[in-house]
N, C-alpha and C positions, 0 to 999 in steps of 0.2 A: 602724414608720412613719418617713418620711422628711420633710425641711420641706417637700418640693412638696405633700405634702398636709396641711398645718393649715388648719382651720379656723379661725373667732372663737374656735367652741365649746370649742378646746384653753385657752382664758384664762379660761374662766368663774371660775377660785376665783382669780383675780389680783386686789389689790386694786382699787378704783374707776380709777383714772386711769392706771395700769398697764394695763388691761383697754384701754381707749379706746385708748390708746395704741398697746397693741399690733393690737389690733383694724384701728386704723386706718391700718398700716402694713403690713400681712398681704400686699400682692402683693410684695412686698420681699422681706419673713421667709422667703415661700417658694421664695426665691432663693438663701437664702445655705446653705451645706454645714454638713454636721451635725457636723463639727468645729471651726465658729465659733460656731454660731447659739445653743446654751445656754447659751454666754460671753455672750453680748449678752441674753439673756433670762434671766440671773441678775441684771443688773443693772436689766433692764426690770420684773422682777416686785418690786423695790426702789423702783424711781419714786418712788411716792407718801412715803416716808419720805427720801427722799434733800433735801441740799441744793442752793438755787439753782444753785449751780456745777455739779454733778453734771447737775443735769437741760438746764442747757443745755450741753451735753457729749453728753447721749447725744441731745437731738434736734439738733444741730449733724453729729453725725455719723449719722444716719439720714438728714436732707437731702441731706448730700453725696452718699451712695449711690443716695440715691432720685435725684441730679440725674445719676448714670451709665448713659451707652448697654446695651444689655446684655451687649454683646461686652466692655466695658471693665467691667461689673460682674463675671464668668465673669473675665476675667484678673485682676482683683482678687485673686479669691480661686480662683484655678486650685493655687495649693501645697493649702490647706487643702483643694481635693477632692480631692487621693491620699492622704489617710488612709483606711485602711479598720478598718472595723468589724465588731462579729461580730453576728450574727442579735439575738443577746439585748440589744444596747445600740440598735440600732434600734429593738427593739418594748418598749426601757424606758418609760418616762412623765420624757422628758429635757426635755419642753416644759412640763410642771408640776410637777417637783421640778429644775430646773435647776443648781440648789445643790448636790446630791447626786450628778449624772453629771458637772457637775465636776470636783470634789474625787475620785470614780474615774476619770478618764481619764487626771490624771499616770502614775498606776499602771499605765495601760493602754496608753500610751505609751511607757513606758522598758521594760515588758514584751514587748511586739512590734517593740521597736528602734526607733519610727517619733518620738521625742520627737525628736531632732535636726531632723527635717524640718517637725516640730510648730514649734520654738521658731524656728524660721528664718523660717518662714511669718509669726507671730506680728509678729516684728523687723520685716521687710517691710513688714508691714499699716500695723504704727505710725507708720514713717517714712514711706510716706504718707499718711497720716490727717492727722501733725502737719503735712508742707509742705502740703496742701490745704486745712488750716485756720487754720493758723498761733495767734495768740495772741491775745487780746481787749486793751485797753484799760484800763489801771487809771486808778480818778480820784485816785490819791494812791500812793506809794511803800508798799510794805508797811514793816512797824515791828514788830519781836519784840521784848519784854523777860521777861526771866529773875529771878527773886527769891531767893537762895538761903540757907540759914544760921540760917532765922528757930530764934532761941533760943543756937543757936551760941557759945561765946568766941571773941573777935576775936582769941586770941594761934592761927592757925593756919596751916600750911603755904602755900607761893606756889600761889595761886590761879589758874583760866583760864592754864593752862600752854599750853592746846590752841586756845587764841583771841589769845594774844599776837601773835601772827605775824598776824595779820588786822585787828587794830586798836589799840586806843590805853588805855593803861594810865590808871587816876585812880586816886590815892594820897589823894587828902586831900577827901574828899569830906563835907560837912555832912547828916548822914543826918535832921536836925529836918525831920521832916514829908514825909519820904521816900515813903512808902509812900502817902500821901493824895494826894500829887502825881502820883503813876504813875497813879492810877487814875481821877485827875482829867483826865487827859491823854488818855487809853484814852476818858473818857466825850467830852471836846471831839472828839476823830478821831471816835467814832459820831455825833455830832450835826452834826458840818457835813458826813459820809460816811455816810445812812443807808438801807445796803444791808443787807438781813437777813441773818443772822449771816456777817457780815464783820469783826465785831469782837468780840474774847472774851478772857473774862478767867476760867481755872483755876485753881482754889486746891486745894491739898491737904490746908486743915483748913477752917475756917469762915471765908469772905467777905469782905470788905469789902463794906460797902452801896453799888451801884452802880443804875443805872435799866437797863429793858428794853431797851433798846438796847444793852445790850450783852448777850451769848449770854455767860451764867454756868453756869460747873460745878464744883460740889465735892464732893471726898471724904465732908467732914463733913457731908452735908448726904444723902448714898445711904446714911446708916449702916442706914435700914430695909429698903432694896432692898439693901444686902448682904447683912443678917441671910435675908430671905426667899431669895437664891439661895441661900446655904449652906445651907437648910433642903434644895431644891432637889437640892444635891448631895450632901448625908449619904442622902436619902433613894433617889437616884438607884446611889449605890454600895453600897447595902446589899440590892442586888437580886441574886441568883445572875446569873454569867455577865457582869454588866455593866462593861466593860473601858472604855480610855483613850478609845478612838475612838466606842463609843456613848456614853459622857458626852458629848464633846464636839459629837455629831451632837444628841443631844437639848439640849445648851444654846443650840445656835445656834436652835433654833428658839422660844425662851423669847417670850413678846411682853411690852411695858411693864404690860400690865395682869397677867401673873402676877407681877410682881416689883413691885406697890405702885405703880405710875406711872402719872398719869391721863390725861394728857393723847393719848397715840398719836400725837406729835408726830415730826416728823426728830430733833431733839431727843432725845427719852422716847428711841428708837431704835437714837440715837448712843449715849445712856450707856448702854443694853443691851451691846450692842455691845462696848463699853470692857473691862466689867465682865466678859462671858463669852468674849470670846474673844484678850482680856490676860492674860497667865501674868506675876500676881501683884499684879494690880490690884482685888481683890479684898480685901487685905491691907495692903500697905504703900502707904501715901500716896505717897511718892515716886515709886515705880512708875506710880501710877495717874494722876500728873500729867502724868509724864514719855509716858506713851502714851497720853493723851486729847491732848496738846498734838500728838505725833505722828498720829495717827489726823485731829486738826482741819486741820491743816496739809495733810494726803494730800488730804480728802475737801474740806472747804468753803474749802482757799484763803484764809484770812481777809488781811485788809492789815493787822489788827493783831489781836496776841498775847500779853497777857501770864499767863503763869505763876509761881504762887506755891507754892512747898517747903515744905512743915509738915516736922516732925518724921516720923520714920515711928517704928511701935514695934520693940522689941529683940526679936530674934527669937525663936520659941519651937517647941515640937516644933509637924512638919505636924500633927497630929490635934486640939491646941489650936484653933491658927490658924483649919482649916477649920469647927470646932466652932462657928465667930462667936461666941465669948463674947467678948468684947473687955474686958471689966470696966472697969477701969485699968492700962493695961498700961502699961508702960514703955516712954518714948519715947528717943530714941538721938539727938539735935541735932547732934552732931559727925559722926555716919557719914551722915546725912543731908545737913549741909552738904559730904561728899563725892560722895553719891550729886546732889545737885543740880548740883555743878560739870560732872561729867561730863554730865550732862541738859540741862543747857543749851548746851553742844561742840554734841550731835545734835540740839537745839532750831532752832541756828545751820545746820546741813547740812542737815534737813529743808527752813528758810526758804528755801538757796540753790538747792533743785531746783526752786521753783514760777519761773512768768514774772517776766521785769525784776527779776534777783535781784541784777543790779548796781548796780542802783537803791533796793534797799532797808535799810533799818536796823536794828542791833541792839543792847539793851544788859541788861549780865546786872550785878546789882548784891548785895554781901552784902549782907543787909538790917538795917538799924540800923547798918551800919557804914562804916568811910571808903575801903572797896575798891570800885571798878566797874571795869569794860571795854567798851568801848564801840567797836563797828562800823560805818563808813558810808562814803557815799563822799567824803564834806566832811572827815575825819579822817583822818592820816597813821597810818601800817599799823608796827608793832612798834616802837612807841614808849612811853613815861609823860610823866604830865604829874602836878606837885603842886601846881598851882594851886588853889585854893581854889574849888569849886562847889558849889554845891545841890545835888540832885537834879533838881527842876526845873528849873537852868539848863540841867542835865547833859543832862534831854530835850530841851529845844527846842534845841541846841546842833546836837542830830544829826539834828533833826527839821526842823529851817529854821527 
């Protein structure tokens, strides 16, 4: 089957607003070549769990399309229809497992030589997608902050080696009440900024108490939705024949309700997500902060971010680990407070790929202690200062 002939009826098991959606965009869908169209209907049968941003992204860019002639639709995407295909991936089911003919078509791609002309096409499309749509409007500068070290000794190596060059050194920094003021500041940006989850606050052990307004995620807090994936995967690889790639095929299709989460939220979704298909965010705190902060950044854009580093634990053989027995394990504060330095480097490059990156702020702070660094455009670039701050002054310093 090819897209000139779907039906509604190909979406029936799409969820609700998915469904509509694509339902109601269908003389479109069956214009576009079967070397785009499952890439777009991967993300369409996502809808309903996606965030604000995500969703007006994909119907921002179905407007545009729907707003072209159809000679100028047909050159749009004239690369993508010389890909050819074989009998058997036409008459898959690529319009109801879009996930699946995906994830094989790399393969099937650098197999028949034809990826270079795939990835070419791909480039093309982007660049103009992005000049015909260009960028939205933020109502406030984004704002990343970083927390690293919690538990840590303050006698330790020079810090943010890889951020020096980009902002401004604090040496003597008053760390009383540190932490309550970051979060204080995270909840004032939600409350005078209150766009659903545009503002978030990860933690890697257990929370600070903050209000709904702000999109909260912590490690400490999915120890049950761990425990249940691991159950998940002990039971999964105990199966004859069950190798890397069917684990991995069967975890993406996990939903929040096998793994203890009740809601079936974008949310519930995200931290699926996180948790199944992060290599080692299952495990080590750090890890999991470090690519939920990454994955939020991709997916919802937020204009403020802050991230908190727990300990992660000391490592112990795979078969423990994957075991979830966690007991009391022993926690590692010092390799942590390195694994955070560097998390916070790719916390900062992530911030700088979303829009108006030169407009926005960032600051990473050891926690309890008198080290930060701090990024913006109101602060001079590979410098220190040992003036005497709060923390709080420290934010509103970079924040206006």
């Amino acid at each position: 089957m090819m897209p000139a002939d779907l039906t509604a009826a190909h979406f029936k098991n799409y969820p609700p607003q998915a469904r509509t959606l694509a339902s109601a965009r269908l003389v479109l869908l069956r214009q576009l070549p079967l070397a785009f169209l499952p890439n777009m209907l991967r993300e369409l049968i996502e809808y309903d769990y996606k965030f604000p941003v995500e969703r007006l992204k994909i119907n921002r860019e179905l407007d545009y399309l729907e707003s072209l002639s159809v000679a100028n639709l047909a050159s749009c995407f004239e690369a993508f229809s010389q890909i050819r295909f074989t009998e058997e991936q036409t008459s898959s089911n690529w319009y109801g497992r879009p996930l699946d003919f995906t994830e094989q078509l790399s393969a099937y791609l650098w197999r028949t030589h034809q990826i270079n002309a795939f990835r070419d096409a791909a480039i093309s499309y982007g660049n103009r997608l992005q000049k015909a749509l260009g960028s939205p409007h933020l109502p406030v500068s984004r704002l990343g902050i970083a927390l690293i070290g919690q538990g840590a000794t303050p006698h330790q190596p020079r810090l943010f080696q890889k951020l020096r060059e980009h902002g401004t050194l604090f040496t003597n920094i008053d760390p009383t009440g540190g932490l309550s003021a970051l979060v204080a500041g995270v909840e004032a940006r939600a409350q005078k900024h209150p766009v659903a989850y545009a503002h978030w606050y990860i933690d890697g052990g257990l929370p600070m108490e903050h209000s709904d307004a702000i999109t909260g995620v912590a490690y400490g807090r999915l120890a049950a939705t761990r425990t249940l994936l691991f159950e998940h995967i002990q039971k999964q690889v105990s199966k004859p024949g069950m190798g890397p790639e069917e684990l991995r095929n069967h975890l993406t299709h996990l939903s929040p309700s096998e793994l203890g989460l009740k809601e079936d939220s974008p949310l519930d979704h995200f931290q699926v997500k996180v948790l199944t298909e992060g290599s080692g965010t299952q495990i080590f705190s750090t890890t999991f902060a470090q690519w939920t902060a990454r994955e939020a950044l991709r997916r919802a854009e937020p204009l403020t971010l802050l991230v908190r580093f727990a300990p992660r634990q000391r490592q112990r053989p795979m078969n423990e680990l994957l075991a979830g027995d966690e007991g009391t394990p022993q926690l590692d504060p010092e390799g942590s407070l390195i694994d955070g330095d560097m998390a916070a480097y790719y916390h900062w490059i992530n911030q700088q790929r979303l829009t108006q990156a030169d407009h926005s702020s960032f600051l990473v702070w050891f926690e309890e202690q008198r080290q930060a660094l701090a990024i913006s455009p109101m602060l001079p670039r590979g410098t220190e200062s040992h003036s005497s701050l709060s923390v709080a002054a420290l934010l509103s310093l970079i924040t206006g």
